[in-house]
MISE-401245 format. One line per 3 residues: their letters; for each residue x, y, z of C-alpha. Coordinates in pm, whole numbers, plus 32768, in hexadecimal, padded with zeros to 4 digits. Example, Ala and Ser with C-alpha at 12.3 -4.5 7.8 and 13.67 -1.06 7.14 Angstrom:
AS) 84CE 7E3E 830C ~ 8557 7F96 82CA $
REM end
This chain:
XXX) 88F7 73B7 8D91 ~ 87BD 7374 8E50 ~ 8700 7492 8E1F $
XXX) 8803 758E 8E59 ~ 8844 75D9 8D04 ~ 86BA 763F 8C9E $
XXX) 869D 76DC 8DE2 ~ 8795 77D1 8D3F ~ 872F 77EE 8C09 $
XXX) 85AE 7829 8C9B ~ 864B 7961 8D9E ~ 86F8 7A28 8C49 $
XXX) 85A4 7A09 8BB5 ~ 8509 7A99 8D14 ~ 8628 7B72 8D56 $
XXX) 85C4 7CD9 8CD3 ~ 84EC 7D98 8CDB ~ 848B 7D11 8E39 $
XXX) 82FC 7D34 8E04 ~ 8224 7C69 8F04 ~ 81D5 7B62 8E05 $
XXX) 8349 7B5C 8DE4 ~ 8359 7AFF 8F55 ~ 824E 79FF 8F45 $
XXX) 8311 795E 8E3A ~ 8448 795B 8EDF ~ 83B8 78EF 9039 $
XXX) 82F1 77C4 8F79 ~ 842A 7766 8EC6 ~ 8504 773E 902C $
XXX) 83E8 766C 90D3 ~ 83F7 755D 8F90 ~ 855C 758E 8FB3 $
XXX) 8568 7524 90D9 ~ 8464 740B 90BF ~ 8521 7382 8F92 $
XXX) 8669 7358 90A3 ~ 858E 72EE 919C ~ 850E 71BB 90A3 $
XXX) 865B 717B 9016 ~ 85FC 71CA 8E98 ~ 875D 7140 8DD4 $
XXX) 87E9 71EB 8CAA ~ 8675 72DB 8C8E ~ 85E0 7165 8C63 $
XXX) 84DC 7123 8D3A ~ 83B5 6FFB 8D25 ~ 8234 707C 8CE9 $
XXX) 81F9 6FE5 8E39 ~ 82F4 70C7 8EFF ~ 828C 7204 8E5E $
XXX) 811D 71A5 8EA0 ~ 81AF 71A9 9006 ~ 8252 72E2 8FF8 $
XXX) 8143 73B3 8F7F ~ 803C 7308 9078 ~ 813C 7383 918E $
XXX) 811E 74DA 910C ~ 7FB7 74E8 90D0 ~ 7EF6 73D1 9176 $
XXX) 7DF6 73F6 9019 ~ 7EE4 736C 8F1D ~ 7E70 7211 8ED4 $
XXX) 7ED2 7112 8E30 ~ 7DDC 7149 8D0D ~ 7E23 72B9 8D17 $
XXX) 7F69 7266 8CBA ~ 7F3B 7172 8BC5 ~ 7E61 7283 8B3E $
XXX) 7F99 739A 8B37 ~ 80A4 727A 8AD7 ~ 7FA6 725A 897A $
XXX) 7FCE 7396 8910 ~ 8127 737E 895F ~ 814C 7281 887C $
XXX) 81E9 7159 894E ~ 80BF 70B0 89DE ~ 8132 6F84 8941 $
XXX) 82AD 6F96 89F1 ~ 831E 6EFA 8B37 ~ 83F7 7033 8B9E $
XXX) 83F9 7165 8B65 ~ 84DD 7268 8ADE ~ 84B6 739C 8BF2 $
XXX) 85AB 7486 8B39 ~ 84AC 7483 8A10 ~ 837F 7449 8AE8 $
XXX) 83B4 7584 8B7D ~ 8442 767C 8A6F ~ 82C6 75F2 89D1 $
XXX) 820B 7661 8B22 ~ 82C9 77D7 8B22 ~ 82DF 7815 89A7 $
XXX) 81D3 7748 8911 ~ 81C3 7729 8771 ~ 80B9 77AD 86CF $
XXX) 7F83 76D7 86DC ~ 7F52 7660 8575 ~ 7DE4 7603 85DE $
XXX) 7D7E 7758 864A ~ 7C61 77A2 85EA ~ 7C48 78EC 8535 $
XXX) 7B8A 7A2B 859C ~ 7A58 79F2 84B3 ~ 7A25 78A4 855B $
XXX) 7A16 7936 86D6 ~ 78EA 79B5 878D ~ 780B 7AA2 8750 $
XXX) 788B 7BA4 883F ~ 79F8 7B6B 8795 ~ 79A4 7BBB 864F $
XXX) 78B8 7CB3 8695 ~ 79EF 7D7F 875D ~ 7ADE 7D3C 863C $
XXX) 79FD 7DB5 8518 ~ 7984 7EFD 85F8 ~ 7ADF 7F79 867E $
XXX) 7BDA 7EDB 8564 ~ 7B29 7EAA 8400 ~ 7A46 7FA9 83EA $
XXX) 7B1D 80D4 844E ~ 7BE0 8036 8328 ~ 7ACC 7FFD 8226 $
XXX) 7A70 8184 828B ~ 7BDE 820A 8256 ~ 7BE9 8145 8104 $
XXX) 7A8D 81C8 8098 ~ 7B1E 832D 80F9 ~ 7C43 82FB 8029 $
XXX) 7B71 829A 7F08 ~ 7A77 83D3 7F35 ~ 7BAD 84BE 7F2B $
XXX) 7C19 8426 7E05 ~ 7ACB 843D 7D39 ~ 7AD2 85D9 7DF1 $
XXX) 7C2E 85E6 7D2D ~ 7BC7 8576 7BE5 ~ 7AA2 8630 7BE5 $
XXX) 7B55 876E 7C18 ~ 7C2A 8729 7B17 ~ 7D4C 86D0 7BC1 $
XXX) 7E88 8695 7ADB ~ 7E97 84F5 7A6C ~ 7FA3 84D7 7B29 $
XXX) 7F28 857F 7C58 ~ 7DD8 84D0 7CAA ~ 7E49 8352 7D36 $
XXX) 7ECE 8345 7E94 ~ 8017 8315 7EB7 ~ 80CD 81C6 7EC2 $
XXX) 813F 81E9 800E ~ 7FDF 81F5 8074 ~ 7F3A 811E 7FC9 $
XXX) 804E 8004 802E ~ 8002 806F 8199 ~ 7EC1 802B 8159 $
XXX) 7EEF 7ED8 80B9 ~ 7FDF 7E4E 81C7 ~ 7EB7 7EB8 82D0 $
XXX) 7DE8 7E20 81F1 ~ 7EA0 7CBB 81D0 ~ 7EC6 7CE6 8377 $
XXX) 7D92 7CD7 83A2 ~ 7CDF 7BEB 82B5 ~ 7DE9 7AEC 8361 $
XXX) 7D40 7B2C 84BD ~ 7C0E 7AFB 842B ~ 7C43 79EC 832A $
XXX) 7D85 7949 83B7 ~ 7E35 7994 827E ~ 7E45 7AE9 81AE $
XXX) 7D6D 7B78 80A1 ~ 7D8E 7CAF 8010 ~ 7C8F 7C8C 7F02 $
XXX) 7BA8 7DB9 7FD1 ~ 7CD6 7EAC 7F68 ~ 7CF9 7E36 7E15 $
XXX) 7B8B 7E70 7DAB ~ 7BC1 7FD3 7E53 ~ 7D0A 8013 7DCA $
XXX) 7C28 7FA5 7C69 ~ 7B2A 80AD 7CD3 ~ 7C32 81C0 7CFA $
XXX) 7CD8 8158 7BBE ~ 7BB9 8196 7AFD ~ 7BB8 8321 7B6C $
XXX) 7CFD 835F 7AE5 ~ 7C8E 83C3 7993 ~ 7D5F 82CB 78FB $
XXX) 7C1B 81F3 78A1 ~ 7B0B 8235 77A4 ~ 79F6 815A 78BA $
XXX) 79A2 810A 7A1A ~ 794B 7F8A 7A43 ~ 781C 8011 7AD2 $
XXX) 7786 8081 7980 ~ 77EF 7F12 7906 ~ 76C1 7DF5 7918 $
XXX) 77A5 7D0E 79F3 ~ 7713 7BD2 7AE7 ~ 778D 7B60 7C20 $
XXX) 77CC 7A0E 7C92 ~ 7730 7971 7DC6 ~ 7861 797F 7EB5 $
XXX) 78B3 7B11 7E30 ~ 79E6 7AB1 7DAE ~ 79D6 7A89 7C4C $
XXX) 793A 7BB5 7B78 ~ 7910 7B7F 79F5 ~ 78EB 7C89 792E $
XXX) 7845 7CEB 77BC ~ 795F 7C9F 76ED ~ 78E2 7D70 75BA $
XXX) 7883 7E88 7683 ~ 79C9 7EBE 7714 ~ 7A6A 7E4F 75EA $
XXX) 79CE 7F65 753B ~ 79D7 8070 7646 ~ 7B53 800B 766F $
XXX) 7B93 804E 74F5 ~ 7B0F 81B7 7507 ~ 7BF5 8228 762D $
XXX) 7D16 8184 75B2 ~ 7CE3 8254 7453 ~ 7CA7 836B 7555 $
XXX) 7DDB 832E 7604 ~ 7E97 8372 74A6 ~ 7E7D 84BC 7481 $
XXX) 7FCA 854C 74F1 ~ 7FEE 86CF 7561 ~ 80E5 8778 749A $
XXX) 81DD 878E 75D1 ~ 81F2 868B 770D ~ 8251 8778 7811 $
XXX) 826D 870D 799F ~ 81DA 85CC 7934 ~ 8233 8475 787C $
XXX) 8174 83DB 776E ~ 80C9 826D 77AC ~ 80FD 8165 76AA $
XXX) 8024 801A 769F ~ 80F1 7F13 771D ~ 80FB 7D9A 7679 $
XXX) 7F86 7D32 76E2 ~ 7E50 7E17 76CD ~ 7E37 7E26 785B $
XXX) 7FC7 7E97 7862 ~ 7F5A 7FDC 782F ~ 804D 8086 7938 $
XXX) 81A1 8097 78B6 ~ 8299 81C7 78CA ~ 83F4 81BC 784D $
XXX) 851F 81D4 7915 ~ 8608 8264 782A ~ 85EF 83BA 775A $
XXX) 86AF 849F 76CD ~ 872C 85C9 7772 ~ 865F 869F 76B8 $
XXX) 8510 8618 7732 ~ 859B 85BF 78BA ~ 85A8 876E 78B7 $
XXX) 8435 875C 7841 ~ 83D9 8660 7937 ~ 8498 86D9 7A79 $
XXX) 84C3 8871 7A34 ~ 8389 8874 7996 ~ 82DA 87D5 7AC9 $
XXX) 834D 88EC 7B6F ~ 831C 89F7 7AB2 ~ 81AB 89A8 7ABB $
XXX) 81AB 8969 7C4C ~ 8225 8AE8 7C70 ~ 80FF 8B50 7B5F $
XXX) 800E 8A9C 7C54 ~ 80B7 8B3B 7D78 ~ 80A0 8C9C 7CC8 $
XXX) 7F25 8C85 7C75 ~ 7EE9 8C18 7DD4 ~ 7F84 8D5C 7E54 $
XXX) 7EA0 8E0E 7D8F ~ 7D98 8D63 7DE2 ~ 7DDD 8DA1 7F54 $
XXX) 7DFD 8F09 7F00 ~ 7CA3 8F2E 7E73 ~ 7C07 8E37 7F9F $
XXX) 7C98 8F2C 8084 ~ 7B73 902D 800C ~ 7A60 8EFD 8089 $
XXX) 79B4 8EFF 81F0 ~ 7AAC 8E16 829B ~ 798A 8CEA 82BE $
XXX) 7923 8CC2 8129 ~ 78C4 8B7B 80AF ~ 78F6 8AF0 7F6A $
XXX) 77DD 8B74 7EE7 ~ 7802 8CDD 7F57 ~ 795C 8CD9 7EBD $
XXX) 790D 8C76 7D60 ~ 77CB 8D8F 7D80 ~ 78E9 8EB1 7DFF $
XXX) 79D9 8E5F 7D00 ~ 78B7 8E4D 7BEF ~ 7850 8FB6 7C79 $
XXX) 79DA 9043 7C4C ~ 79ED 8FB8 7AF2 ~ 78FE 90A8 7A6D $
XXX) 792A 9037 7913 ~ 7A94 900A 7910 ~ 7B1D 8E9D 791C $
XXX) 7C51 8F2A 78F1 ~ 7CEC 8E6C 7A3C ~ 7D43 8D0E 7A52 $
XXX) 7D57 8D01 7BC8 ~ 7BF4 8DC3 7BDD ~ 7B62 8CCA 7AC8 $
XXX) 7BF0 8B93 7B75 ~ 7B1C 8C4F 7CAC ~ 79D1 8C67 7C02 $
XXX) 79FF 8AF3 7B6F ~ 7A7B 8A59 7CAA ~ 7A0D 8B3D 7DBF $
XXX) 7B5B 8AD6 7E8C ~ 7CF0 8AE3 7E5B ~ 7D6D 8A42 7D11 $
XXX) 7DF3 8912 7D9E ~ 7E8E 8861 7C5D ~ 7F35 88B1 7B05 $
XXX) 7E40 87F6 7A88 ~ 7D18 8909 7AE6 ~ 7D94 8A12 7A28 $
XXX) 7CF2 8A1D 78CA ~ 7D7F 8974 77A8 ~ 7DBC 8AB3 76E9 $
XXX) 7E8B 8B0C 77F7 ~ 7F4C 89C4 7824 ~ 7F7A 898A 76AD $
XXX) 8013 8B04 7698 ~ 80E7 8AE9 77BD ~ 8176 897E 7789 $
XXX) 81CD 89E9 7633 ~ 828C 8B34 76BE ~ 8340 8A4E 77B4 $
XXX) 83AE 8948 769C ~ 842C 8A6C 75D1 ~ 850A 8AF9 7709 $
XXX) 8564 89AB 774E ~ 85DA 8977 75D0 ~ 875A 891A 75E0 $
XXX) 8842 887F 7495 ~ 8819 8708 7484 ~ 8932 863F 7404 $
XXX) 88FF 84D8 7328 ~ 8936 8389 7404 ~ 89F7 8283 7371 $
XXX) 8925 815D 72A7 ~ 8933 806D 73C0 ~ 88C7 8163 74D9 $
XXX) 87B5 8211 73EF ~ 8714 80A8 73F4 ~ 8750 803F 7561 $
XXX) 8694 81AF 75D2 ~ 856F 810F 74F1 ~ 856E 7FD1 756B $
XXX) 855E 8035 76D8 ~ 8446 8132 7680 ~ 8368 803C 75CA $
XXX) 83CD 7F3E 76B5 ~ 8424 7FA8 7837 ~ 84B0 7EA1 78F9 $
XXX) 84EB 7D9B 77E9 ~ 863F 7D5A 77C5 ~ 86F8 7DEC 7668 $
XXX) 86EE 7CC2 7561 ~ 86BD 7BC0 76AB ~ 8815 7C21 772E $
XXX) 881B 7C94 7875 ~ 898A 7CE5 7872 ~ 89B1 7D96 7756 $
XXX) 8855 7E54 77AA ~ 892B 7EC7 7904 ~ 8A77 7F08 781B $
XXX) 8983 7FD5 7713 ~ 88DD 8098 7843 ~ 8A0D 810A 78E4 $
XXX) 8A8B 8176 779A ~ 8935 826F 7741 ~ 8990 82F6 78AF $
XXX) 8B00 833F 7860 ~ 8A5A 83C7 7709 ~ 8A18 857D 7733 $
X) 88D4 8526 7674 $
REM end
């Protein structure tokens, strides 16, 4: 019971795979091994004294002060013996130093190799991200269509939270929440930019305060915007204001059949009316000189108009100069005719819902993810019964 027993436990660790640090390991453990049996070390007890004799017979430069030194940041310097089962787990799988010092507090040539090869590819794939997104609402991408997706944008913000932790020793992600801000504001759910809002910086960068009146006022004129409802919500789901001014995001959960058709057929319905234009589109590009630019493309397809705008897919040509990428491109005219010929196709008999049900599909559109009259269990009884209900 010697040393025997961590001798064993310290060969699984080295076992596989057999790397030559592996073997280095495993030959290092043998020879204290075997100078722990040589010095008689009881019960993996042994006094500072001995082990400062041990490791001077291994390597003639371990003093006495060198070890004092090690025992320290052990945390036994004050003990008589030592305890070489836990002595030497800390040696092979040291904790985490808690005094580390983080990245941003390293030299020069440190930080200079993190920033260059780790945070600014980043900082350039997030500005990237944020230029497509501007591209998309300026093109006149669909609402719905112009923010990354949330898979990406939650890569982005665990890479994010990785590396501020490097650099800080503890994670921010308040660089991807002011871009994640600046994306928000492109998708044409907000009457402003905070750019065309005076606002004032603190010292540090941190804080930002804004004109209160400004936005107060500028907020007032896109939420009366935001009011005017198209006659039919096809392939899309109408936002509500939530219970704060900022909770401006909420979508119900719940609907009746009638409108899941005109969210989920609808959707597609338009996807194939992109997907049709584009066809035609490639049908009249196919009359182009293989390398035309944007430009040269909106002048040919001006030139085959000839005073018939009769074509979409040729109009969305001349306007765009490229492939109609979004629903949201083709002109409202169009839209507003074809969503309403897809809500009348779509048009099925709608039966009444019981009192009780009528008031619970309200509640949980006014109010996603609050609980019906603050009971959770008969909000889960209520919700299984509207999915039992054919409406």
């Amino acid at each position: 019971q010697t040393a025997s027993g961590w001798v064993e436990r310290a060969h699984d660790a080295c076992r596989t795979p057999r790397t030559p640090e592996r073997e280095t390991m495993s030959t290092i453990v043998e020879d204290f091994a075997d100078a722990f049996e040589d010095f008689g070390a009881k019960h993996g007890q042994i006094s500072k004294q001995t082990l400062c004799k041990i490791l001077h017979h291994l390597d003639s430069s371990w003093t006495k002060k060198r070890l004092e030194h090690l025992l320290d940041g052990f945390g036994c310097s004050q003990d008589i013996n030592v305890d070489t089962y836990k002595f030497f787990d800390w040696i092979i799988h040291p904790q985490p130093s808690l005094v580390e010092l983080p990245l941003k507090c390293r030299s020069e040539r440190q930080r200079s190799q993190f920033l260059r090869e780790q945070w600014e590819p980043f900082q350039e794939e997030v500005e990237n991200l944020l230029q497509s997104t501007a591209a998309r609402a300026d093109a006149g991408f669909s609402l719905h269509e112009i923010m990354p997706s949330h898979l990406r944008l939650r890569a982005l913000t665990d890479k994010c939270r990785s590396l501020t932790e490097t650099w800080h020793g503890r994670a921010n992600i308040s660089y991807m929440y002011e871009m994640f801000m600046k994306m928000a504001e492109r998708d044409g759910h907000s009457g402003y930019l905070f750019e065309d809002i005076p606002q004032q910086r603190s010292e540090d960068g941190f804080v930002r305060v804004l004109d209160g009146e400004a936005r107060a006022r500028l907020y007032t004129g896109s939420k009366s915007a935001s009011r005017r409802k198209c006659l039919a919500l096809v392939g899309r789901m109408q936002q509500t204001t939530g219970e704060s001014p900022i909770d401006n995001l909420q979508l119900p959960n719940l609907m009746r059949r009638k409108d899941a058709l005109l969210l989920t057929v609808g959707r597609r319905i338009q996807q194939f009316f992109v997907w049709a234009l584009r066809w035609k589109q490639r049908r009249i590009m196919a009359r182009f000189p293989s390398e035309c630019h944007q430009a040269a493309v909106k002048a040919r397809a001006q030139s085959m108009q000839e005073g018939d705008d009769s074509s979409v897919a040729l109009n969305l040509l001349v306007e765009h100069g490229c492939l109609v990428e979004s629903y949201g491109q083709v002109p409202q005219v169009i839209r507003t005719r074809a969503d309403e010929f897809i809500a009348e196709c779509l048009q099925r008999p709608e039966g009444e819902l019981d009192e009780e049900l009528a008031d619970f599909l309200k509640h949980c559109q006014i109010n996603p993810g609050r609980p019906y009259k603050a009971d959770r269990v008969g909000h889960k009884l209520l919700l299984l019964k509207a999915l039992r209900s054919p409406e």
